[in-house]
C-alpha positions in Angstrom: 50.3 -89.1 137.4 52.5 -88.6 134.8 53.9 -85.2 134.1 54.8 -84.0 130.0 58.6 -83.1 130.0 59.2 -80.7 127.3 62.1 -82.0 125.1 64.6 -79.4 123.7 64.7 -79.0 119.8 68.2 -81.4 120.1 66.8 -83.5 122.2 64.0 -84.4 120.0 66.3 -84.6 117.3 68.6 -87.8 118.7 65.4 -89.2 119.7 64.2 -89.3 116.0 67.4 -90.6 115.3 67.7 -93.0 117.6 64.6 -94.7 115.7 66.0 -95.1 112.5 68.1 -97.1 110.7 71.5 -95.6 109.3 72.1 -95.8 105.5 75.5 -97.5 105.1 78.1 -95.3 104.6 76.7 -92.3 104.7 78.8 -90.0 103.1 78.0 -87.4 105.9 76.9 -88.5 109.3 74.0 -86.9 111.0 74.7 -84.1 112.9 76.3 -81.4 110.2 74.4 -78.6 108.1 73.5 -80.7 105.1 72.9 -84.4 104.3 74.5 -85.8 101.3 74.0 -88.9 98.9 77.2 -90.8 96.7 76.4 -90.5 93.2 80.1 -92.1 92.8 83.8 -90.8 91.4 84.1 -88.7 94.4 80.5 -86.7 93.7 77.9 -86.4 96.2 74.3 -85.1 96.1 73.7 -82.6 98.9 70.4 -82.0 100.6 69.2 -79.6 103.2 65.7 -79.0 104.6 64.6 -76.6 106.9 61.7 -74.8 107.7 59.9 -71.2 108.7 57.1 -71.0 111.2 55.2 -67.9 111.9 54.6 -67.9 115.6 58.7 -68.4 116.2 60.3 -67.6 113.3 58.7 -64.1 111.9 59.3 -61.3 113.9 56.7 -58.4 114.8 56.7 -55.7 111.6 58.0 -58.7 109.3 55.8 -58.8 105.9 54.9 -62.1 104.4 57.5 -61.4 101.3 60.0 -60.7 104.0 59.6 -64.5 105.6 59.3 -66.2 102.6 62.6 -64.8 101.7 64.5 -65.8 104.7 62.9 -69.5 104.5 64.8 -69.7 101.4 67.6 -67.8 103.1 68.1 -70.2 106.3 68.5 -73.2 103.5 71.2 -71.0 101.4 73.7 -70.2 104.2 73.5 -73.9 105.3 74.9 -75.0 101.7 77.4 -71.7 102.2 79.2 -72.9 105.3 79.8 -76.0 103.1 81.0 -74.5 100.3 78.3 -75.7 98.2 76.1 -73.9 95.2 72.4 -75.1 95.6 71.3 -76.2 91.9 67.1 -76.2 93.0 64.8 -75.6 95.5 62.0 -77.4 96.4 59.0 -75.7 98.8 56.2 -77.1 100.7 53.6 -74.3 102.2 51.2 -74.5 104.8 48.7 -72.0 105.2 46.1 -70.5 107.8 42.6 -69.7 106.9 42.1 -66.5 106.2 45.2 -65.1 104.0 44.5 -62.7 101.1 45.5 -63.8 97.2 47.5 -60.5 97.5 49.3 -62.3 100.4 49.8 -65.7 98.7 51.2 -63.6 95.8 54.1 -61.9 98.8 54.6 -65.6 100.1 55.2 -66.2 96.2 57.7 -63.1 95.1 59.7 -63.4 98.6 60.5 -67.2 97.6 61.6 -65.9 94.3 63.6 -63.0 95.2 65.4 -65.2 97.7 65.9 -68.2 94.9 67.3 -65.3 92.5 69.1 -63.6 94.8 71.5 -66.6 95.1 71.4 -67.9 91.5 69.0 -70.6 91.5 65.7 -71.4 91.2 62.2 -73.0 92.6 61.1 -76.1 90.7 57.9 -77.2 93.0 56.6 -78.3 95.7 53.0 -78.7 97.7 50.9 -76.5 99.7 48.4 -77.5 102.4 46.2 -75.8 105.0 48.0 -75.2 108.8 47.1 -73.6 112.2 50.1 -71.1 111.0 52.3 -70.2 108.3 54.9 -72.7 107.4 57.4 -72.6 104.8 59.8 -75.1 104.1 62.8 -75.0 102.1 64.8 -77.7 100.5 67.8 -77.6 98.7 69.6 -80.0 96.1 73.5 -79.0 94.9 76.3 -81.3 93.9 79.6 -81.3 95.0 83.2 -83.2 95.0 83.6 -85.1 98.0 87.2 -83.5 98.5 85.9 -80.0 98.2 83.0 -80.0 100.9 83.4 -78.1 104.1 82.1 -80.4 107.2 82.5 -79.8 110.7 84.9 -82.2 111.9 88.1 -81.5 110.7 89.3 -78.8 112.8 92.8 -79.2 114.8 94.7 -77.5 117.2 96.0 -74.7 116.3 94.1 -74.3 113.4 93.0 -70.0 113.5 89.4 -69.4 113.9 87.7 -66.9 111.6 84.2 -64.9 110.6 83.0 -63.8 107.4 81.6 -60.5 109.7 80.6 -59.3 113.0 78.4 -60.3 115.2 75.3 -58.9 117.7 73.5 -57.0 115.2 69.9 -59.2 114.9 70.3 -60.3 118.6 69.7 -56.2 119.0 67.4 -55.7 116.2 65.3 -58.7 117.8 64.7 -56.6 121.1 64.0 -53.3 119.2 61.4 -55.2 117.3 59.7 -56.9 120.1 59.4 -52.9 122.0 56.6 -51.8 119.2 58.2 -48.5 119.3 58.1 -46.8 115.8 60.9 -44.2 116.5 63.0 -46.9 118.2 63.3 -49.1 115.2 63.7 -46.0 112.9 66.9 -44.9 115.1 68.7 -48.0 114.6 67.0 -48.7 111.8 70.4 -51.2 110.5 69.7 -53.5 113.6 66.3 -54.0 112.4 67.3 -54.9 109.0 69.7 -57.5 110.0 66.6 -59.6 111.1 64.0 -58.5 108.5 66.4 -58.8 105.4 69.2 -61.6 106.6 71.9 -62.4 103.7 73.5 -65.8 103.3 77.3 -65.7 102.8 77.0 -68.2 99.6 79.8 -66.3 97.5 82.6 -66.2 100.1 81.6 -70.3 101.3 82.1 -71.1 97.7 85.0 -69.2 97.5 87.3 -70.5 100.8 86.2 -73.8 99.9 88.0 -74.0 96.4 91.3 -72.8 98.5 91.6 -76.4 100.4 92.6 -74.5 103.9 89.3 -74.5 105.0 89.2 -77.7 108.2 86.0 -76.8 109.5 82.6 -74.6 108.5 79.6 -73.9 110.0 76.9 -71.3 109.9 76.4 -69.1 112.9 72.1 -68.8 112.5 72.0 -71.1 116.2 74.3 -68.4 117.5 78.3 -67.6 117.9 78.4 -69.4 121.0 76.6 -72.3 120.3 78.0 -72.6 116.8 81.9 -72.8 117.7 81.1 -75.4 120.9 79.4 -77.6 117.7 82.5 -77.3 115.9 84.4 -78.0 118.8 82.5 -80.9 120.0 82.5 -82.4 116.6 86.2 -81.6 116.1 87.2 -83.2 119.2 89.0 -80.0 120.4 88.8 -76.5 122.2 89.0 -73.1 121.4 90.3 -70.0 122.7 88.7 -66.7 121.4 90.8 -64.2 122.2 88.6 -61.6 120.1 85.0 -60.5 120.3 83.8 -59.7 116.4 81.0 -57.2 117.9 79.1 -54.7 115.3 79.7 -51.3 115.8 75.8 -50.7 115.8 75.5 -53.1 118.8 78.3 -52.0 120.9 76.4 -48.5 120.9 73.0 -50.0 121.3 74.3 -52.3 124.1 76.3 -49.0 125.9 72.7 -47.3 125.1 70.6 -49.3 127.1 73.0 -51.0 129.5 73.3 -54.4 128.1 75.7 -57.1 128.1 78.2 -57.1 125.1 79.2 -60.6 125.1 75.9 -61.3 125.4 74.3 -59.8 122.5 77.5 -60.9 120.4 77.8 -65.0 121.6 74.0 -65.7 122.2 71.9 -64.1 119.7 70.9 -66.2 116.6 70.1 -65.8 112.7 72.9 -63.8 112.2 74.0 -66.1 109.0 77.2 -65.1 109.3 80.3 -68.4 108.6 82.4 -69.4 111.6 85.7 -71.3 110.2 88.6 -73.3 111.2 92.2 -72.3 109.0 95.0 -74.5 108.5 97.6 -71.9 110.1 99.7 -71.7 106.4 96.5 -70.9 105.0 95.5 -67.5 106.6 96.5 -65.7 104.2 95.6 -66.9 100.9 91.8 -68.0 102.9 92.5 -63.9 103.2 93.0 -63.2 99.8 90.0 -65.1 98.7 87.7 -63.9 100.8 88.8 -60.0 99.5 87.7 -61.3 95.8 84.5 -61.6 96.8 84.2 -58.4 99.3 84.7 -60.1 102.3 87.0 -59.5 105.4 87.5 -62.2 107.1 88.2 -61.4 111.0 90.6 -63.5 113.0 89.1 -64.3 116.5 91.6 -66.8 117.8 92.5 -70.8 117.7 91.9 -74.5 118.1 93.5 -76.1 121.4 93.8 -79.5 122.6 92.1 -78.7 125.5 88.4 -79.5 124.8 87.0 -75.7 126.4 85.6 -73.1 124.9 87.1 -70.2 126.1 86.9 -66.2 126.1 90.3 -64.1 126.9 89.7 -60.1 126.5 90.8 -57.3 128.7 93.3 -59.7 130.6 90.3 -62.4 131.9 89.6 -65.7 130.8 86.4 -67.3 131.3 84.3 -70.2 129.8 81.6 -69.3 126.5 78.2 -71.6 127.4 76.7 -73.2 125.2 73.9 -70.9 124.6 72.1 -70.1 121.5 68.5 -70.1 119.4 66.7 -73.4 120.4 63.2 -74.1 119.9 61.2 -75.4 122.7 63.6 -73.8 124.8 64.3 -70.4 123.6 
């Protein structure tokens, strides 16, 4: 008798890949944030899809205004880790039975406020009836080809860096899940981090124009997970000799005696940009990132050595590659 193997969310990724034919020369090859098509003289088209399911992506005490927003949101800071400003948005909805017009209307305003918030706008899409609320997002910008931030070209030595600190929506996540009213008011920050995620679309657009930028991705899978992509798709190592922990989770971890690293490297949806620096380029990637209210945080370089490494407080050990995966997590 056969038994069903459940296939992780990569797995059944390469899978689907495996079965199709690849457009000759792709200008970037499956596997990175965004997808991209050669309108010629060095200008691409650049698409991203992705999309927001009730039952693993909305979180208890989330409103429906709330979700639609970070659908739109989840697209945004794919485009921001490659330094690219989304021109339009397309969205396709499917609904369950049984939702209000006064609900269709939230679904409706959070999709706006997230288009606005980043300068663009929705311009269609379809709607269709679904066991549970979907909500997918797709994005159109163009770019030149020399000014896109993939995740490939990182290098030894090259200084790792964040656009902000990490652990906050890994917390907030376990406050929500608790249903406990004063809980959520006391840390009430941690909570918002998941509820009201921001896309760092101003600071990718920003690093990108200063040509130091050898690698981008955004960290909504997870720190951990995010810099072994890089590194896997770099063809090199890292060694993170600093942890870029909130100040919010450090206290809520010490409060109910969890593991720091932990909350920091394996939580997801965090949105924030993980980034490789040529080394003559820290400082002016620096000075652009303070234009635009940003500090970026140094948390250590690219090695030859293809391991992903953590060395705080005098110990060295190995970060696994653990993050968000669906299926799995």
């Amino acid at each position: 008798m056969k038994r069903n193997v459940i296939m992780s969310e990569r797995r059944i990724i390469k899978t689907i890949q495996e079965q199709l034919d690849e457009m000759p020369n792709m200008p970037i090859p499956f596997g990175d944030d965004v997808s991209a098509y050669s309108l010629g003289n060095d200008q691409l088209a650049v698409l991203k899809t992705d999309m927001l399911v009730g039952r693993t992506d909305v979180p208890r005490t989330m409103t429906l205004r709330q979700a639609a927003r970070k659908a739109v949101v989840m697209n945004i800071s794919d485009f921001a880790a490659k330094g690219v400003k989304p021109l339009a948005l397309l969205t396709s909805i499917g609904l369950p039975r049984g939702l209000t017009e006064r609900d269709v209307e939230q679904i409706g305003r959070g999709l706006n406020a997230g288009a606005r918030q980043y300068g663009t706008f929705i311009i269609g899409g379809d709607t269709g009836e679904a066991s549970d609320l979907i909500i997918s997002v797709s994005v159109f910008g163009i770019t030149d080809k020399t000014s896109i931030m993939l995740r490939d070209g990182a290098r030894p030595g090259d200084i790792v860096v964040v656009t902000g600190s990490f652990g906050k929506t890994a917390a907030g996540l376990r406050i929500l899940s608790r249903d406990q009213q004063k809980l959520e008011s006391t840390w009430k920050n941690l909570t918002k981090s998941v509820l009201m995620p921001y896309a760092r679309l101003r600071e990718g657009l920003t690093l990108s124009r200063t040509g130091v930028v050898t690698a981008s991705i955004d960290s909504s899978d997870g720190l951990a997970w995010s810099l072994h992509e890089i590194a896997r798709a770099s063809r090199v190592g890292f060694l993170i000799d600093k942890l870029p922990v909130a100040e919010e989770a450090r206290a809520f971890a010490e409060e109910n005696k969890l593991e720091l690293a932990e909350l920091a490297l394996d939580g997801g949806e965090e949105y924030e940009l993980i980034l490789t620096i040529k080394p003559r380029g820290w400082q002016e990637a620096r000075r652009a990132a303070a234009r635009v209210g940003c500090n970026l945080v140094r948390i250590g370089k690219a090695t030859a050595e293809k391991h992903v490494l953590l060395s705080v407080e005098g110990r060295t050990n190995r970060i696994k590659a653990r993050g968000y995966e669906h299926f799995k997590s």
